[in-house]
C-alpha positions as CSV (number, residue, x, y, z in Angstrom):
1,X,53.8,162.4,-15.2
2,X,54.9,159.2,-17.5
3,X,53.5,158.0,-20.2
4,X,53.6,154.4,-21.3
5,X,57.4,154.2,-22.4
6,X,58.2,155.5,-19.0
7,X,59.8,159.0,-20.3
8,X,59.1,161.9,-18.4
9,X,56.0,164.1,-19.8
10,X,57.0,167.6,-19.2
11,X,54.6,171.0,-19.5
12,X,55.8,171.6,-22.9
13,X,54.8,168.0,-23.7
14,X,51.2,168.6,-23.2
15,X,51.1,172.1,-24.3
16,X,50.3,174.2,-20.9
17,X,52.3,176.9,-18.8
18,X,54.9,176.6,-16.3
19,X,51.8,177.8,-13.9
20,X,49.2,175.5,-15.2
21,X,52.1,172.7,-14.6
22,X,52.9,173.0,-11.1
23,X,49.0,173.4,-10.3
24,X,48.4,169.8,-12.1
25,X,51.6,168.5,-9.7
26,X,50.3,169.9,-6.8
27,X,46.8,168.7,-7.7
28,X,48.2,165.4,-7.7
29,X,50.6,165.6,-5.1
30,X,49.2,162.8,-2.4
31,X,51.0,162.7,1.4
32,X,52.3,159.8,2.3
33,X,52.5,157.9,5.8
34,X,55.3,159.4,8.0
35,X,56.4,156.0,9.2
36,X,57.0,152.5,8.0
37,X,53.6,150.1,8.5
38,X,54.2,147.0,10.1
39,X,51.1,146.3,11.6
40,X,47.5,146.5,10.1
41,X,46.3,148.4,13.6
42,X,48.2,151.3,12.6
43,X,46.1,152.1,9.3
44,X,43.0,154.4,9.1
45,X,39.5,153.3,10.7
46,X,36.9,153.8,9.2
47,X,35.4,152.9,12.7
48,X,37.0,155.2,14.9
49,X,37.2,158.0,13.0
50,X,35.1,160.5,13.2
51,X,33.2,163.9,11.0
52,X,31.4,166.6,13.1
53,X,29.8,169.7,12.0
54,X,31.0,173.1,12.8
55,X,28.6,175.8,14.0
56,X,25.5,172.7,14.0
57,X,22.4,175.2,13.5
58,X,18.5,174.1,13.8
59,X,18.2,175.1,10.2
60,X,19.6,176.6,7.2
61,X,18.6,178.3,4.1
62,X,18.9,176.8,0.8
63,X,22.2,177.7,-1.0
64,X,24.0,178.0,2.4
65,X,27.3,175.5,2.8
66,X,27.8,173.2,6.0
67,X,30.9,173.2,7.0
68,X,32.4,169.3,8.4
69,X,35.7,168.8,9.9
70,X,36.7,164.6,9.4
71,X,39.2,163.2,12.7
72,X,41.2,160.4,11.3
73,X,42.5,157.7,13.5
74,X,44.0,154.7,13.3
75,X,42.6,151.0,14.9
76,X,44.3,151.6,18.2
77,X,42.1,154.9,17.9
78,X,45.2,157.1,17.9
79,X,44.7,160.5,15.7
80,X,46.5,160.2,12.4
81,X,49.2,162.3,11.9
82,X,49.9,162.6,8.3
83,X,46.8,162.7,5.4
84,X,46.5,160.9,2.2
85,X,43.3,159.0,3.1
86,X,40.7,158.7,0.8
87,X,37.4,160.5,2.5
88,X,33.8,160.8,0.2
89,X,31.7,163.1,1.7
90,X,27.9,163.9,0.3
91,X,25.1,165.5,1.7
92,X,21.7,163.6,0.9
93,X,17.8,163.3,1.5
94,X,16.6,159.7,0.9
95,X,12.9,161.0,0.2
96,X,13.9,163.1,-2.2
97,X,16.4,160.8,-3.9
98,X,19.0,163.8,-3.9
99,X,22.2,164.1,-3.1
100,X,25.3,166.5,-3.5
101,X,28.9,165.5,-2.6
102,X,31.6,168.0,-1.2
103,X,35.5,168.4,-2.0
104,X,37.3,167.0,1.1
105,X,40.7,169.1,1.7
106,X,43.6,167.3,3.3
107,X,45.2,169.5,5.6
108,X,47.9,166.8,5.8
109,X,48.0,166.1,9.8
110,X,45.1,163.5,10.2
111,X,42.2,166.1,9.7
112,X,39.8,167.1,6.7
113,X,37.5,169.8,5.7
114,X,34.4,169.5,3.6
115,X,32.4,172.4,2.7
116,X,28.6,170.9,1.4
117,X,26.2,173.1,-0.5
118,X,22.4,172.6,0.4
119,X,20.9,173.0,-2.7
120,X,17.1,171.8,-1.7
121,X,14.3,172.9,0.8
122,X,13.7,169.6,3.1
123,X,16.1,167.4,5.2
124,X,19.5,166.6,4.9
125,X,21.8,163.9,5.9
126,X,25.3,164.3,5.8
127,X,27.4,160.9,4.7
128,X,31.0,160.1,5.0
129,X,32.9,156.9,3.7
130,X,36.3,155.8,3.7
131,X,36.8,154.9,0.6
132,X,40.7,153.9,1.3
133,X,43.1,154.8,3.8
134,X,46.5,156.4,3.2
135,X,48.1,153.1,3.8
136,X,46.1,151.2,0.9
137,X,46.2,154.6,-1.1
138,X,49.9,154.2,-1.3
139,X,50.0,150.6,-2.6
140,X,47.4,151.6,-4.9
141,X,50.4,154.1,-6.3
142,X,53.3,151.8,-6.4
143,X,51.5,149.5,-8.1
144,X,50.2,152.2,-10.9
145,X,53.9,153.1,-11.1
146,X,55.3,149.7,-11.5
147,X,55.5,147.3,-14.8
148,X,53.8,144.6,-12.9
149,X,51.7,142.1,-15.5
150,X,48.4,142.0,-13.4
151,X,46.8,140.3,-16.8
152,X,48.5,137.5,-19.0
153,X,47.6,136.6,-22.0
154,X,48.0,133.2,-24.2
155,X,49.6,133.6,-27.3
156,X,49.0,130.6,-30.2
157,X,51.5,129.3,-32.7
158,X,50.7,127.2,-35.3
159,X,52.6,126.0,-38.1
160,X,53.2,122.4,-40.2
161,X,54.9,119.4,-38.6
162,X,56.3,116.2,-39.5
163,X,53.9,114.1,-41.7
164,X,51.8,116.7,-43.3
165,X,50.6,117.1,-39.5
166,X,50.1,120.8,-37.6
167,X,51.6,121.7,-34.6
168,X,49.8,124.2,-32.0
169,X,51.9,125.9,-29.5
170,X,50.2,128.1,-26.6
171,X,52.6,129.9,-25.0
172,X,52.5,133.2,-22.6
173,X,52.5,136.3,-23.4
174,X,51.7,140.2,-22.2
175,X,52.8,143.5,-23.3
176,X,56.3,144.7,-23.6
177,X,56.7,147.9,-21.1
178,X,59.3,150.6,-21.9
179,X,61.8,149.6,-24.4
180,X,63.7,147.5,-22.5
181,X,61.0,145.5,-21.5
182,X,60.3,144.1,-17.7
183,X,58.3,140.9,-18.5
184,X,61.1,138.8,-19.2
185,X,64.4,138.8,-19.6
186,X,67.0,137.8,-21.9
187,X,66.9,135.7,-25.0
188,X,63.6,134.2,-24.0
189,X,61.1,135.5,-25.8
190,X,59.6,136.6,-29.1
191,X,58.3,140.2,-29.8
192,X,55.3,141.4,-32.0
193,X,54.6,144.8,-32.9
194,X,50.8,145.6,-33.4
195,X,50.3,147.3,-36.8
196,X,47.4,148.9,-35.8
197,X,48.1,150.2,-32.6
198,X,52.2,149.4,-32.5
199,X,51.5,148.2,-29.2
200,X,54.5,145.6,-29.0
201,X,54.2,141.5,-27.4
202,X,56.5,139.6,-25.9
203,X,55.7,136.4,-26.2
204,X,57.7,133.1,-24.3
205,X,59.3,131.2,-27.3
206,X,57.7,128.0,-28.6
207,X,59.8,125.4,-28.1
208,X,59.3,123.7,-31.7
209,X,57.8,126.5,-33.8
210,X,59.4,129.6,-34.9
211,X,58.7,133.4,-33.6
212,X,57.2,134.4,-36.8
213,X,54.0,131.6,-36.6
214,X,51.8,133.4,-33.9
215,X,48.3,133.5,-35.4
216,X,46.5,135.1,-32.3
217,X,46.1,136.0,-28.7
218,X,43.7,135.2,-26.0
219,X,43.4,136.4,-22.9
220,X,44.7,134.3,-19.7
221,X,45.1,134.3,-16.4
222,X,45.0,137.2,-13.6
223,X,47.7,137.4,-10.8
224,X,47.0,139.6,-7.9
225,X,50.0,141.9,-7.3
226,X,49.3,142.0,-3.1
227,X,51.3,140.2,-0.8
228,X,49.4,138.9,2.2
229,X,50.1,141.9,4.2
230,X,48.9,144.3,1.7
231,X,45.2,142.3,1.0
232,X,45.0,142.5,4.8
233,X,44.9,146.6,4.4
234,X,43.0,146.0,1.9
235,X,39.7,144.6,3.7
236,X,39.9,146.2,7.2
């Protein structure tokens, strides 16, 4: 685990045994593809895979668990041979508005295993989504992992000009990650430390004002991370 500075959070950190601690990492611990992807047909379908129940019976008594086994394959419909996809799985009567959803286990070769409890008298329905493949899951993580400024901000500088006039300045700014900072680099920019939170901003440096004249922030513009390839995973 890291925490915002990017130093390493270790068991003693937050307080918890050596046991506790490798449960949390294992808990964690997602599989990742076992080859590069090149080619969007080689992510998870939610089309071609597949869920089947095991031992199907006529009917069941209430508290008893269904047991479903999920296939993954890719578009090409080739089984998957690594896990990491992101499978919901729920049990549900419509009529009844109810609705119970299972823990999937990855058994980290393509296949899944939900146990569902039926916890009403009536009908049941069982449900499975794909919420995200393993491909997208990983992009989600390199993302969360990286410094990337998703969200800019505008940062305003004001301060007296020639004349008795005022000069406004709106620069850009974001937050300054680890303490080196990834934003920018070199002499370029001005940095504010929040009293309050002593979050610290980097702000681009106005070309006729001083650092010390920012008044406020606002926020700015979005910028999406994804090259084309990885939006592509994203919506099949």
């Amino acid at each position: 685990l890291r925490n915002s500075s990017s130093s390493i959070i270790s068991a003693f950190d937050m307080g918890i045994s050596d046991e506790e601690w490798q449960r949390l990492q294992k808990a964690i611990d997602w599989p990742i593809p076992d080859q590069e992807i090149t080619h969007l047909s080689q992510s998870t379908s939610p089309v071609h895979s597949t869920f089947s129940i095991v031992g199907l019976k006529e009917s069941y008594k209430v508290g008893e668990k269904i047991s479903v086994i999920i296939t993954a394959r890719d578009h090409n419909k080739n089984l998957k041979r690594y896990g990491g996809d992101y499978f919901k799985a729920k049990l549900f009567n419509a009529k009844l508005k109810a609705s119970v959803y299972g823990e999937v286990v990855d058994h980290r070769n393509g296949t899944y295993s939900v146990a569902l409890l039926l916890p009403w008298e009536g009908q049941a329905q069982v449900f499975v989504r794909l919420e995200h493949s393993s491909e997208v899951v990983q992009i989600l993580k390199k993302y969360r992992e990286s410094s990337f400024p998703r969200t800019h901000f505008s940062g305003y500088f004001e301060g007296p000009g020639p004349n008795k006039t005022r000069i406004l300045e709106v620069v850009e700014c974001n937050l300054k990650w680890g303490a080196d900072g990834s934003w920018r680099k070199g002499d370029c920019c001005c940095e504010h430390k929040d009293i309050k939170t002593g979050t610290v901003w980097q702000c681009e440096r106005p070309k006729k004002l001083s650092c010390d004249k920012l008044v406020r922030h606002s926020g700015g513009r979005l910028e999406n991370p994804l090259n084309l390839f990885e939006q592509q995973l994203f919506t099949q």
